[in-house]
N, C-alpha and C positions, 0 to 999 in steps of 0.2 A: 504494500500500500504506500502511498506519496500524500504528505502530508507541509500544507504550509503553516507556518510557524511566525507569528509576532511577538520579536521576544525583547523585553524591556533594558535595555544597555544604560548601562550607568557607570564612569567612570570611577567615584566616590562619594562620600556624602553631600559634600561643596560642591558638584559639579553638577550640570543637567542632565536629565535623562533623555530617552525617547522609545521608540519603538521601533525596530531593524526585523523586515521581512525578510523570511531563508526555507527554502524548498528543501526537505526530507527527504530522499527516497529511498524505496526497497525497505520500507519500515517492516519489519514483522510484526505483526498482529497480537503475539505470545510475546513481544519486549513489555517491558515496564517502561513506565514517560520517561523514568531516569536513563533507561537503557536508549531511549531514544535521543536525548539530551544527549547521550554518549556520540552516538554517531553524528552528531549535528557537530559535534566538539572535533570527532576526527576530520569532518571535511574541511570544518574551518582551521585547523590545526594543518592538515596539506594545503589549503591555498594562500597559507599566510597571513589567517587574518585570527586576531585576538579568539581565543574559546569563551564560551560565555560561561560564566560564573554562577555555581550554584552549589545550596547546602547539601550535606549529604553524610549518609556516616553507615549504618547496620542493614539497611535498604531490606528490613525484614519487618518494616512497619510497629517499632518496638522504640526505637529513639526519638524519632520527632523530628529531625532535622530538617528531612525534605521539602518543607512547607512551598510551597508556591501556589499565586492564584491562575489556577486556569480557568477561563471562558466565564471572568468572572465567579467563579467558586473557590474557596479556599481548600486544596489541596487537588481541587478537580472533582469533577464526577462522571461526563460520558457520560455511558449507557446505563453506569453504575445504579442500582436502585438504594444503596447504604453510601455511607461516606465512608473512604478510607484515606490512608494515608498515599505520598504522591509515588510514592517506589511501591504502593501496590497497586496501584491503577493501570491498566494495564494499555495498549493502543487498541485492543478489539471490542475497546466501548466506544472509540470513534468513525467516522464512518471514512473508506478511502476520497481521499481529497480533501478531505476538510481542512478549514481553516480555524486556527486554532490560538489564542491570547495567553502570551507567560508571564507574567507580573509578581515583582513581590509582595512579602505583607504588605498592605500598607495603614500604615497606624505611626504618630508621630512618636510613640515611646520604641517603635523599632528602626529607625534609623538606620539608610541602606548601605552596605559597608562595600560591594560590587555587584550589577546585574543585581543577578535572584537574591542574592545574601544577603540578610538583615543582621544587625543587633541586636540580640535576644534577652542580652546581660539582665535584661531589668526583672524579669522572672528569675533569675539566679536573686536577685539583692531581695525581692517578697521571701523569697524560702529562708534567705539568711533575716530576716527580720521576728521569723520565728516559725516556721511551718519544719519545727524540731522537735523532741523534745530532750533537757536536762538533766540526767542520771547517770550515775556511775555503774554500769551493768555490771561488773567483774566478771564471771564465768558465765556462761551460757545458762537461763534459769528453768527450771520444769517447764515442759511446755504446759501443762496441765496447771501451774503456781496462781496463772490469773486467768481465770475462765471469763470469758467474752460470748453473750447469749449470740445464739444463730441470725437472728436480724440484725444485730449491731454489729456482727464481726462481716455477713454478708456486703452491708454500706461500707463498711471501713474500706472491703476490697474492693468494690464498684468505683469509689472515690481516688482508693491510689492508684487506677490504673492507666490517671491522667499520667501522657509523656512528655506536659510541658511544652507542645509544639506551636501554641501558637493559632492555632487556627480561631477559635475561638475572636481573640481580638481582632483577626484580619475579617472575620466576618458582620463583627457587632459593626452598625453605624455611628456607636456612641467610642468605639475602641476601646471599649469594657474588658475587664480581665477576670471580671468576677467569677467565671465559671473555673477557671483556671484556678481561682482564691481559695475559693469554695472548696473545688476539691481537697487541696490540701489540708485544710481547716477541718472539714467532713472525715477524713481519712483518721487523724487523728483527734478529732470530738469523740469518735464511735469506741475509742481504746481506755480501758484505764490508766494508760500510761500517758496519755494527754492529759489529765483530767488537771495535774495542779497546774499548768502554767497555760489554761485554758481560757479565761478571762484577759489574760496579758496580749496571750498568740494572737488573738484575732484583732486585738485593737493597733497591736504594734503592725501588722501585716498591713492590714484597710488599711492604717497611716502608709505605710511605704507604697503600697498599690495606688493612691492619691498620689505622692509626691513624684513618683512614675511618670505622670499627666495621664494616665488611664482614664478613662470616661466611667460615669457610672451606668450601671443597670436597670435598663427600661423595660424588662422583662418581652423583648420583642422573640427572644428564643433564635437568633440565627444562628448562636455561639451552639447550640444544642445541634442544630441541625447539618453541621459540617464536623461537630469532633467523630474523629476515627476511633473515639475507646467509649465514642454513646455515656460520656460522665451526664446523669441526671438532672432535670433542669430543677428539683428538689434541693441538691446540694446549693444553690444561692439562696434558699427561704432556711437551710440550716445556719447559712452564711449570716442571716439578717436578726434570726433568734437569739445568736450567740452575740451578736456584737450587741446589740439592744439590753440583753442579759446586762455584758462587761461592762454597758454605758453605766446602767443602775444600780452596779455591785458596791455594796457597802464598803467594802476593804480595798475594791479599786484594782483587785489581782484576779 
């Protein structure tokens, strides 16, 4: 299959962008988009002109990295009837000849570093703000030591099974992070091992996720409807409990 390609070029974050049309051929059907980006790189790689830049890393739908918006969707969809990530989307949800748009996130707290590559950093600094928790484990403890009911332990894994990737904000109009907050918040609300610095975690997080410029949450649901791990559009009404909780806590922890 021959597929054209509008693909976003961007020197660095100071520089302008645009959009550079380039013809595909001989695509197979069975590549992933990344494997297609591959070949796209080798041609231009033989005719001497710059390869086009893009994230990437386990291309097993597990790290997050590949985000890119295609045809307008964040991470892509095709023919796709679920949202997955962009190394597993495959070219046989498109149709031969199509024309097709590659853009990155675009949300001002992720700043374009080249082409498809953004800076993500700012999801690393919410987790370091506290989507942790503080104890000294020593040795591995019973697993059996802290029993966690079937429903609560069920959320806790639904909620970590965010990858951090992003799509979420490249989809919200408000470039909300919330679902992305939420989960981690959610992941560990549902644990006893969250519980003492539960009050703190979410007030210190929403702070850093604000000072981000993140948008807030209009409950429009896009972020629900492009993440690849299906995180629950619930986990932001735990997100709102909890923080409302820590606003009105006596002790302020």
């Amino acid at each position: 299959m021959n597929v054209t390609l509008r693909v976003w070029r961007q020197a660095n974050a100071a520089s302008e962008g645009r959009m550079v049309t380039y013809q595909v051929q001989d695509v197979s059907p069975d590549m992933s988009f990344l494997e297609m980006l591959d070949l796209l790189n080798e041609d231009l790689t033989v005719s001497g002109e710059e390869p086009v830049a893009f994230d990437h890393d386990c291309r097993e739908g597990i790290c997050g990295m590949c985000g890119v918006v295609i045809n307008g969707t964040a991470h892509g969809r095709g023919n796709s009837p679920v949202p997955t990530t962009t190394c597993q989307l495959h070219m046989r949800s498109f149709e031969d000849g199509a024309t097709i748009d590659v853009e990155p996130w675009r949300a001002g707290p992720f700043p374009v570093i080249k082409d498809l590559v953004v800076d993500r950093s700012a999801f690393d600094r919410i987790i370091q703000a506290g989507g942790y928790i503080s104890v000294n484990t020593g040795s591995a403890p019973e697993a059996n030591a802290a029993p966690v009911g079937k429903l609560k332990a069920d959320r806790a894994f639904d909620a970590a099974t965010c990858i951090g990737c992003g799509a979420c904000v490249a989809a919200c109009p408000n470039h909300s992070a919330m679902l992305f907050t939420s989960a981690k918040i959610t992941h560990l609300a549902m644990l006893p091992q969250g519980q003492p610095e539960r009050k703190l975690r979410i007030k210190n997080m929403i702070a850093q996720h604000d000072e981000e410029g993140f948008g807030g949450c209009t409950n429009i649901g896009e972020c629900v409807a492009v993440c690849p791990k299906e995180i629950p559009f619930d986990t932001i009404s735990q997100l709102n409990r909890d923080l409302i909780s820590s606003l009105f806590s006596r002790d302020g922890k």
